[in-house]
Rosetta silent file (secondary structure, phi, psi, omega in degrees, C-alpha in Angstrom):
SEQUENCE: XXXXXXXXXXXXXXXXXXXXXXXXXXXXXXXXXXXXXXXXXXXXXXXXXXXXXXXXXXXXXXXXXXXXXXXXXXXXXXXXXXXXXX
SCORE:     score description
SCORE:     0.000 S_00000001
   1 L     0.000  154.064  178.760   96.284   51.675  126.192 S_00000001
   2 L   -63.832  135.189  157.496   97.658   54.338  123.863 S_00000001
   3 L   -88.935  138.975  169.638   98.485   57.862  125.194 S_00000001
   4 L   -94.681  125.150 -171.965   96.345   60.438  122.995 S_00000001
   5 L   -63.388  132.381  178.409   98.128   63.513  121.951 S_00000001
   6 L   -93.930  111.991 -174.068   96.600   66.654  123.044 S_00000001
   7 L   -47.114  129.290  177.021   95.588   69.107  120.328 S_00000001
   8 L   -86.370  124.720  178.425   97.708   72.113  120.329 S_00000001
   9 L   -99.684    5.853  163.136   94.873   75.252  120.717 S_00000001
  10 L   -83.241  157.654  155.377   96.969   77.682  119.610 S_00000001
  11 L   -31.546  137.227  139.064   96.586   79.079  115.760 S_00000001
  12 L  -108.804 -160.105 -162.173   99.180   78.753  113.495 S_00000001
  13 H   -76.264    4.144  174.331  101.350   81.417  112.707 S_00000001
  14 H  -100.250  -10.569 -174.757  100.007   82.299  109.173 S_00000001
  15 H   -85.241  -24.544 -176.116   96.220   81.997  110.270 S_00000001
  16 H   -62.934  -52.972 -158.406   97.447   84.622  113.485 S_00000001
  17 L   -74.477   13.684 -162.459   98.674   86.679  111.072 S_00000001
  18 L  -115.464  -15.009  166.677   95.809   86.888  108.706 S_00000001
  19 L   -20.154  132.728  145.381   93.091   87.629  112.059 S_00000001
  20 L   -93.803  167.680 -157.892   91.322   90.838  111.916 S_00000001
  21 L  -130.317  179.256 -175.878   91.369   93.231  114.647 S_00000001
  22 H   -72.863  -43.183 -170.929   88.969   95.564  116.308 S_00000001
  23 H   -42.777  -39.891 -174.629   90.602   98.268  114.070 S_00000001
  24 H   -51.559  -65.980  172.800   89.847   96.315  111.294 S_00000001
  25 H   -56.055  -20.440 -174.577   86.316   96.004  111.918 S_00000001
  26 H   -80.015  -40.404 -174.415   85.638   99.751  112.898 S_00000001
  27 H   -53.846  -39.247  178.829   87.530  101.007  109.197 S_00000001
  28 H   -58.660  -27.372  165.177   84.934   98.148  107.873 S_00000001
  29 H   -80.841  -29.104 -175.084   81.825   99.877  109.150 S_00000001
  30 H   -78.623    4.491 -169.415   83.055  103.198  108.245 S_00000001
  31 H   -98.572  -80.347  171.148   83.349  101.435  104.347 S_00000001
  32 H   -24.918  -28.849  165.320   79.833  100.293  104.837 S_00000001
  33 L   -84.896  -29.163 -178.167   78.291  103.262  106.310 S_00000001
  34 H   -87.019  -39.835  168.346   79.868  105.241  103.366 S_00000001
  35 H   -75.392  -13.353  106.072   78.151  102.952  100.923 S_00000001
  36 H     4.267  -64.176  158.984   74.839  103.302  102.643 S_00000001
  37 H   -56.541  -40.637  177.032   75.194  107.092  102.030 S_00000001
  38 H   -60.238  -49.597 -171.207   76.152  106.910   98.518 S_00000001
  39 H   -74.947    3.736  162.487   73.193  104.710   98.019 S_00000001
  40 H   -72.178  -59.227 -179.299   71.069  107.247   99.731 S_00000001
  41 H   -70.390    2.333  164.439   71.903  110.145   97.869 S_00000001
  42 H  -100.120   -8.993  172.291   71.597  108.352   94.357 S_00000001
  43 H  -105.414  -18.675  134.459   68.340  107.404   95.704 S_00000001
  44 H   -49.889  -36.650  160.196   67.274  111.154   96.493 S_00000001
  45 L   -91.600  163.256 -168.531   68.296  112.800   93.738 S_00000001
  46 L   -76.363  175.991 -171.307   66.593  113.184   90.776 S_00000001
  47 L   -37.257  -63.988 -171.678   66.830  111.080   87.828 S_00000001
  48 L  -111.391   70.960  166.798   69.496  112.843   85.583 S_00000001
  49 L  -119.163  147.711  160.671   70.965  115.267   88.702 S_00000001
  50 H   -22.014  -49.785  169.563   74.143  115.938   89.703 S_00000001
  51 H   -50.765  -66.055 -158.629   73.538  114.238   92.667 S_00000001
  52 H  -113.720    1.113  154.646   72.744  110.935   91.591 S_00000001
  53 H   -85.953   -4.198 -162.426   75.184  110.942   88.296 S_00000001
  54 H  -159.457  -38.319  173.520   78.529  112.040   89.523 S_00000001
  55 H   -69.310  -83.055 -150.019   78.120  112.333   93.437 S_00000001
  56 H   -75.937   -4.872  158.181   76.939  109.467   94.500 S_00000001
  57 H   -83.210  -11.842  162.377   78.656  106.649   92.198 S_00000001
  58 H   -38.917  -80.942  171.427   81.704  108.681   93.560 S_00000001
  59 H   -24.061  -60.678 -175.065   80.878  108.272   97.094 S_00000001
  60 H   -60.143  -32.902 -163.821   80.217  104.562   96.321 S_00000001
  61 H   -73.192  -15.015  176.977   83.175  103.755   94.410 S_00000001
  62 H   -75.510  -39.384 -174.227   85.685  105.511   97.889 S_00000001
  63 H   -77.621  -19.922 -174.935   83.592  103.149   99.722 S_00000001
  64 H  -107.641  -28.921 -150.149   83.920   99.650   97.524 S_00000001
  65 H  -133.000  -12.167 -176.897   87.270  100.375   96.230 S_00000001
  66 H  -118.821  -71.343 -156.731   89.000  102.547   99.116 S_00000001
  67 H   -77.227  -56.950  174.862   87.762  102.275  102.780 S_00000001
  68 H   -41.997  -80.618 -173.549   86.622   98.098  102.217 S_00000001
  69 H   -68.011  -14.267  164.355   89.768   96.908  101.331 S_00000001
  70 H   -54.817  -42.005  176.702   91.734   99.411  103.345 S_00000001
  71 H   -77.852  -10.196  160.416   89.824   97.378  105.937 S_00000001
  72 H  -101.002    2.765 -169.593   91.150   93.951  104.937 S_00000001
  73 H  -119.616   -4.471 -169.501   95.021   95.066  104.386 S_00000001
  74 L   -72.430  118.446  144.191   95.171   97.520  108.052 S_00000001
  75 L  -128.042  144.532  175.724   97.753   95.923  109.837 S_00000001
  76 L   -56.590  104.759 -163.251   99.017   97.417  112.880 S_00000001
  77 L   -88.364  179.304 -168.414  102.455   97.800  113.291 S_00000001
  78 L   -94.046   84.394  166.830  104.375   96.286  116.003 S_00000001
  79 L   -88.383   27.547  172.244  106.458   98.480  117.621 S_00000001
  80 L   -26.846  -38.567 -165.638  107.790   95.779  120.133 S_00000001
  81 L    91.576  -53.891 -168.110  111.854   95.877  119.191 S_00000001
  82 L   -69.078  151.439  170.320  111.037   91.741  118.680 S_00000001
  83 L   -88.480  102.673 -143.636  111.203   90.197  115.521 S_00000001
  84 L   -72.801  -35.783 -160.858  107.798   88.780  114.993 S_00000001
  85 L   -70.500  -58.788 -145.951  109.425   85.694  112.054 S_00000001
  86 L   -98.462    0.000    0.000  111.169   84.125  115.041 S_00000001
């Protein structure tokens, strides 16, 4: 009979490096919780108010366009001394 090769269970290294982290996920709720509020307050204020013309597509757009992808690009750095390529 054949010996069968045993599946290596680590990752490899470009799939390690593309993991999210807990860090990740907390900046990701705080993107998500800020669009949640924008869509409150455009849903509170009246039609043509301050509030729901100029505040709260603000609010959304820090939250879709700032804090979300801030939350896919956070990487931590390594302040090991080793050189992570080798």
């Amino acid at each position: 009979m054949a010996k069968l090769k045993k599946k290596s269970s680590k990752a490899p290294a470009f799939i390690e490096h593309l993991t999210l982290k807990n860090a990740n996920f907390i900046i990701f709720g705080i993107g998500i919780l800020t669009i949640i509020i924008g869509y409150y307050i455009m849903a509170t204020g009246d039609t043509y108010s301050f509030q729901s013309l100029s505040l709260a597509p603000i609010v959304l757009l820090i939250g879709y366009l700032i804090i979300i992808p801030i939350a896919i690009l956070y990487k931590k750095k390594n302040n090991s001394g080793s050189n992570p390529a080798n």
